[in-house]
N, C-alpha and C positions, 0 to 999 in steps of 0.2 A: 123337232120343229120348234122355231123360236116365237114364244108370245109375243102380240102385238106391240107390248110395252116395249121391248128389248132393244130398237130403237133409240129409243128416247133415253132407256138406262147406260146406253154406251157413247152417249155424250162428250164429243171432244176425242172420242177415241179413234182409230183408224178403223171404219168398217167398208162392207165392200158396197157395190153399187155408187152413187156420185160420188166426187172427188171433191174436194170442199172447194175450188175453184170453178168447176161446174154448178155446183151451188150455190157460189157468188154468184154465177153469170143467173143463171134462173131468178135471183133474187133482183138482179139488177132489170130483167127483160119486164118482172112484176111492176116495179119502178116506173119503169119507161111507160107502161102502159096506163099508170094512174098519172102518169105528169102531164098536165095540157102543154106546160111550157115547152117540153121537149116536141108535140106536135107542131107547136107556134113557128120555133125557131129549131129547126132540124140543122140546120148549117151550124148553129154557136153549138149545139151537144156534140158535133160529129167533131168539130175544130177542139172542145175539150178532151172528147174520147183521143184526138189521137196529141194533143199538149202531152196529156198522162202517159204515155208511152213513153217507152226507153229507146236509145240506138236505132238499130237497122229498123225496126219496127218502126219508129218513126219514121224515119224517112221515105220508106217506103210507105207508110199511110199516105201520106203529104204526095206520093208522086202518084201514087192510086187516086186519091183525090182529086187531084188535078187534070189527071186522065178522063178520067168521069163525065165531070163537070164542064172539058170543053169539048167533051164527042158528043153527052148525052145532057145538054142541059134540062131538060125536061123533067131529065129525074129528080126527086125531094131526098134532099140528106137529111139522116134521121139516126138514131143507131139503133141496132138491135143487138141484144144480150150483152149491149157495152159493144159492139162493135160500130167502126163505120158502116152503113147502110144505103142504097139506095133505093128509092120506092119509085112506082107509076102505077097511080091510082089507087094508094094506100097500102100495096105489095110491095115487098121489098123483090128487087130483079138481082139486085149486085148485095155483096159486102165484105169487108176485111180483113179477117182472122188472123191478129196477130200472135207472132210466135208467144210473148212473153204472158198470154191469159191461161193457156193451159200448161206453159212451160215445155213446147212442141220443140222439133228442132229446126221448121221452117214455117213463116207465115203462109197463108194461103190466100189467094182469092176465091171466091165461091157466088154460085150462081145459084137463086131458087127455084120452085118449079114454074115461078111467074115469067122466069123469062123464057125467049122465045130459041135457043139454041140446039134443039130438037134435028138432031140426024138420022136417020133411018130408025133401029129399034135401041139404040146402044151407043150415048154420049157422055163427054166429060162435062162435069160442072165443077169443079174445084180445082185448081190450080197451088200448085204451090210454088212460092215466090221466094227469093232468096236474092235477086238486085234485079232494079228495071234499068236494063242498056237500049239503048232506040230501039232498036230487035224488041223488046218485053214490052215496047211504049206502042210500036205499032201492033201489035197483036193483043194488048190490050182492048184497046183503042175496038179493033174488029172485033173483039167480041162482046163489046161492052153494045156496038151499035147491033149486033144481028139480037144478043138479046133482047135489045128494047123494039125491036122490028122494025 
């Protein structure tokens, strides 16, 4: 069994449990949570988070975004763990997981437990996205409004 130190003495090196990109993001969710600015102005951090983006990534941010924001204007862009985010009532309901943070081979959409898409005993909340064609813009679209009720 490994002493507590052993951690700390393997520093920089590959070990198991988080992936130092999961540990960006945990570092970045710490961030978010001491920043008042990022509560002020959630729209300029989510429009940064997704600037920093690459390719498809981007653009699909951008169309996610826009999705969003004219099904559910209600909800407050924010980001969470460096993601785009949407909240109602300081919950995040929506958010964005793009391919290039954990280096996935598709981005996803993803639902919290805040929203309300609840079917019988056994639903999806995550989605994975790889191009929005009107088909992906209207079913967006529905699921963006059944989760915000």
């Amino acid at each position: 069994m490994a002493d507590k130190g052993s951690a700390k003495k393997g520093a920089g090196k590959s070990q198991p449990g988080f992936s130092a990109e999961e540990r960006a993001a945990m570092r970045q969710r710490a961030q978010e949570l001491k920043s008042q600015a990022a509560k002020k102005d959630g729209e300029a951090a989510v429009r940064a988070a997704i600037a920093a983006m690459k390719g498809t990534d981007r653009v699909l941010a951008e169309q996610i975004h826009a999705i969003v924001k004219a099904t559910a204007p209600n909800l407050v862009p924010r980001t969470w763990y460096g993601f785009p985010a949407y909240a109602k009532d300081d919950e995040v309901v929506c958010f964005f997981q793009f391919a290039g943070k954990f280096k996935t081979r598709y981005a996803t959409l993803g639902f919290s437990d805040a929203s309300k898409l609840d079917d019988g005993r056994m639903w999806p909340v995550t989605y994975a996205v790889t191009e929005i064609t009107p088909a992906e813009e209207t079913r967006i679209a529905a699921l963006v409004r059944k989760a915000v009720g």
